[in-house]
N, C-alpha and C positions, 0 to 999 in steps of 0.2 A: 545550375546543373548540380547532380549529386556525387558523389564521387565516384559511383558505381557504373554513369551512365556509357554506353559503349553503343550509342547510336551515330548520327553524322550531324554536319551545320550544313545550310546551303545559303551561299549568297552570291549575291550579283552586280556587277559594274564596280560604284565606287564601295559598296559592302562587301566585295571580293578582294579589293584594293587592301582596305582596312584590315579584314581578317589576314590577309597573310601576312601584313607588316607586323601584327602581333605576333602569330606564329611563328614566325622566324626567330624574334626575340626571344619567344619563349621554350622553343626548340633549344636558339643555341645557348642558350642561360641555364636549361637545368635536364642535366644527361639523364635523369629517373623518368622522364615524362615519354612515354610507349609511343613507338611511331603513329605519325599521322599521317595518312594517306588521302590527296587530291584527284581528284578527279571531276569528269561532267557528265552530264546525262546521257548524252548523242554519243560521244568519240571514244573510242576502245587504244584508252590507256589509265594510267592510272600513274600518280610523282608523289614523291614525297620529300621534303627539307632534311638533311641529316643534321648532326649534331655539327657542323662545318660550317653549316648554313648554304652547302651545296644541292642545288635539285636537281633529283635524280629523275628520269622518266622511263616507265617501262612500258611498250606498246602491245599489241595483240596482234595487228595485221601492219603490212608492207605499204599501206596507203598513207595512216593516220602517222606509222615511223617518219615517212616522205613531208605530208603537212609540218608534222611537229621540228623536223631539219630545217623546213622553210621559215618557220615563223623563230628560230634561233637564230637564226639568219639576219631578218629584221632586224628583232630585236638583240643582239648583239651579244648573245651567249655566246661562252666558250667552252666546249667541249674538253671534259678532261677526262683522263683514261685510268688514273690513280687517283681514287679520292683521300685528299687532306685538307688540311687549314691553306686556304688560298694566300691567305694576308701572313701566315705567320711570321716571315720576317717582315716585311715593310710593316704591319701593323696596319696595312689597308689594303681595300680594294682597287687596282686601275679601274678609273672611270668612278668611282665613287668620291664624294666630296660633301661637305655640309657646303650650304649656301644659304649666307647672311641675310636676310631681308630687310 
């Protein structure tokens, strides 16, 4: 890519996996780099990673708000109301751990 480029990536499954585990890094690694904004084709919202490495979501309609609560749910997000550094004092995430192989 050029430096100039200001168009989108798209991917999918385990290439949607990948991509964000980089972004994230690269998000919270270097504060000059312009937000980047997530989204899908179908579903009226759109998230993005802050420099916290907190994701944010912002909806369109009262349905996709409702899905995207359920599916935090699942998956075990937790809702915060002041964004900051989650870890800053402990130096980590609950629930986050490396695992040895």
């Amino acid at each position: 890519m050029r430096e100039d480029f200001v168009g989108g990536l798209s991917a999918h499954g385990e290439d949607l996996a990948e991509l964000t585990f980089h972004l994230f890094w690269i998000i919270r690694c270097n504060a000059s780099l312009p937000c980047c904004w997530l989204s899908t084709s179908r579903d009226s919202f759109v998230a993005n990673i802050c420099k916290y490495g907190n994701l944010h979501f912002q909806t369109y309609d009262a349905i996709t708000e409702s899905r995207l609560e359920a599916f935090a749910l699942i998956q075990k997000l937790i809702r915060i109301d002041d964004c900051y550094q989650q870890f800053e004092d402990s130096n980590g995430i609950e629930g986050r751990q490396i695992i040895d192989d």
